[in-house]
C-alpha positions, 0 to 999 in steps of 0.5 A: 769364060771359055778360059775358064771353063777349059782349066776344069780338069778331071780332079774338078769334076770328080771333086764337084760330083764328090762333093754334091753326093756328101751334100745330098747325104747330109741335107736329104736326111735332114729333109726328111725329118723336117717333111716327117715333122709338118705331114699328117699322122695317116701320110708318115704312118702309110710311108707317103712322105719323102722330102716334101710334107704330105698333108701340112700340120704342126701338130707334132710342134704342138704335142711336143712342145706341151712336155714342159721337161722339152723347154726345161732340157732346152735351158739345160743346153743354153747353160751349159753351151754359154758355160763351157763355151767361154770358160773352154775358150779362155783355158784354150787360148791361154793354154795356147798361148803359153805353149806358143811361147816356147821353152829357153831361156826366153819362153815358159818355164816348164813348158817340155813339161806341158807338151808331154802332159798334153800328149798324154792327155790326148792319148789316155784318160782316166775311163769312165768309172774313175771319172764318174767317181771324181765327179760325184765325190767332188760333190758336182753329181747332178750340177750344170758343172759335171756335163761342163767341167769334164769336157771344158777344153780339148788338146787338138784345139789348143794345138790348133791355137798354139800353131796360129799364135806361133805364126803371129810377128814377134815383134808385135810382142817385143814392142809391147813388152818394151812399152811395159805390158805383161804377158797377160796384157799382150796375151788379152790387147794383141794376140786375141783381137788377131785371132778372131778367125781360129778363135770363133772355128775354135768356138764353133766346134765347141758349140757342136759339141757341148750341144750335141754331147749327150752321155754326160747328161745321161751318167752325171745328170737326173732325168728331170734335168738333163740337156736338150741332146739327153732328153732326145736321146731317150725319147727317141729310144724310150717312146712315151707317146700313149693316148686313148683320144681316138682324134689325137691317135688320127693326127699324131704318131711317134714318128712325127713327134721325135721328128718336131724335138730333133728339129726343135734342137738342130734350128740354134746350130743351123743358126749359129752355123751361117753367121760362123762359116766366114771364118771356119776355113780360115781358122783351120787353114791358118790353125792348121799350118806349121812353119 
């Protein structure tokens, strides 16, 4: 033990008070909202309420939940994360895997071709006029395809992927093309089960994403059908909360009910976080390294 503690030099220190200054930046704001939504009307509106609920109440949970456009925008969210998850990861992990293989005779046709795409792509982008042209004269105006297509993959992932697949053995691949397997087999029975660790911190940060994304809900989507992240959005800048109920006024401000809807939207990623973290470090580390 005392061993142990004689190797702590000055970088650990700073790096443990560094570290527990950015913690308290991220978690103390979120208590708050959470102490915001659960006090009472008089404690939020006489600024009592710091980290800890002043008068416990789940009015606000209750106000908010009575706009049925909350749990509509909810659904909203939950399809387009299943959508653009799995569909962004298979384009991904394809793409990545055929930027893996290199160009020669032995790898992908094409594939200065695809690098220099790709670069292109990461540096530049059509803006925001000639996109929201594509999409409404495709006919996507309005669908859960315009917030998913335009934003189904990301370069930096599929770098992120293509470094891991090129760290894999080659032999692995050798001996199944041998056996008489396909790229795509090889592809689906070696390279992905392999991968489980760059592929889910590939996946969680699509989730963020997707989850939190709101713009293409407010360009390409109608008010009676945006996303989760959208809809909170607008009703934290637009506040619709007028009552003539003089009990109602008692129990509830704006301040309270914004705070119950961010809530309601952070539980799933503050959910999924926990049971993906495992495999966050690795996949970026393992993602990240090129020999």
């Amino acid at each position: 033990m005392k061993t142990k503690l004689r190797s702590y030099g000055l970088f650990d220190y700073f790096n443990i008070v560094l570290m527990l200054f950015l913690g308290a930046i991220c978690v103390l704001p979120l208590l708050h909202v959470v102490a915001l939504s659960f006090s009472s009307s008089p404690a939020v509106l006489s600024n009592q309420v710091y980290f800890w609920p002043v008068e416990f109440t789940t009015a606000a949970y209750q106000r908010a939940f009575e706009d049925p456009q909350l749990l509509k925008s909810f659904w909203v969210s939950i399809k387009r994360v299943c959508l653009g998850v799995s569909i962004g990861l298979f384009v991904t992990c394809m793409a990545g895997y055929v930027l893996s293989k290199g160009g020669g005779r032995d790898g992908i046709a094409g594939h200065k071709f695809f690098i220099i795409f790709f670069i292109f792509a990461l540096l530049f982008n059509g803006g925001l006029i000639p996109t929201y042209l594509l999409i409404t004269n495709m006919g996507l105006y309005n669908s859960i395809w315009a917030i998913v297509l335009p934003g189904l993959t990301n370069v930096f992932y599929i770098i992120l992927i293509m470094n891991f697949f090129s760290t894999l053995p080659k032999s692995l691949e050798e001996s199944a093309f041998l056996d008489g397997a396909n790229h795509f087999q090889v592809f689906y029975k070696i390279y992905l089960p392999l991968s489980v660790p760059v592929v889910a911190t590939v996946g969680l940060f699509m989730v963020v994403f997707e989850w939190n994304e709101f713009f293409a809900g407010q360009i390409y989507m109608k008010a009676d059908n945006v996303p989760l992240s959208t809809f909170i959005k607008s009703a934290i800048t637009l506040p619709d909360f007028s009552t003539s109920d003089p009990e109602e006024l008692q129990k509830l401000n704006f301040r309270s009910i914004s705070s119950a809807q961010v809530v309601f939207a952070a539980l799933p990623i503050l959910a999924l976080f926990p049971v993906l973290q495992k495999f966050f470090t690795r996949g970026i580390v393992i993602g990240g390294v090129k020999e």
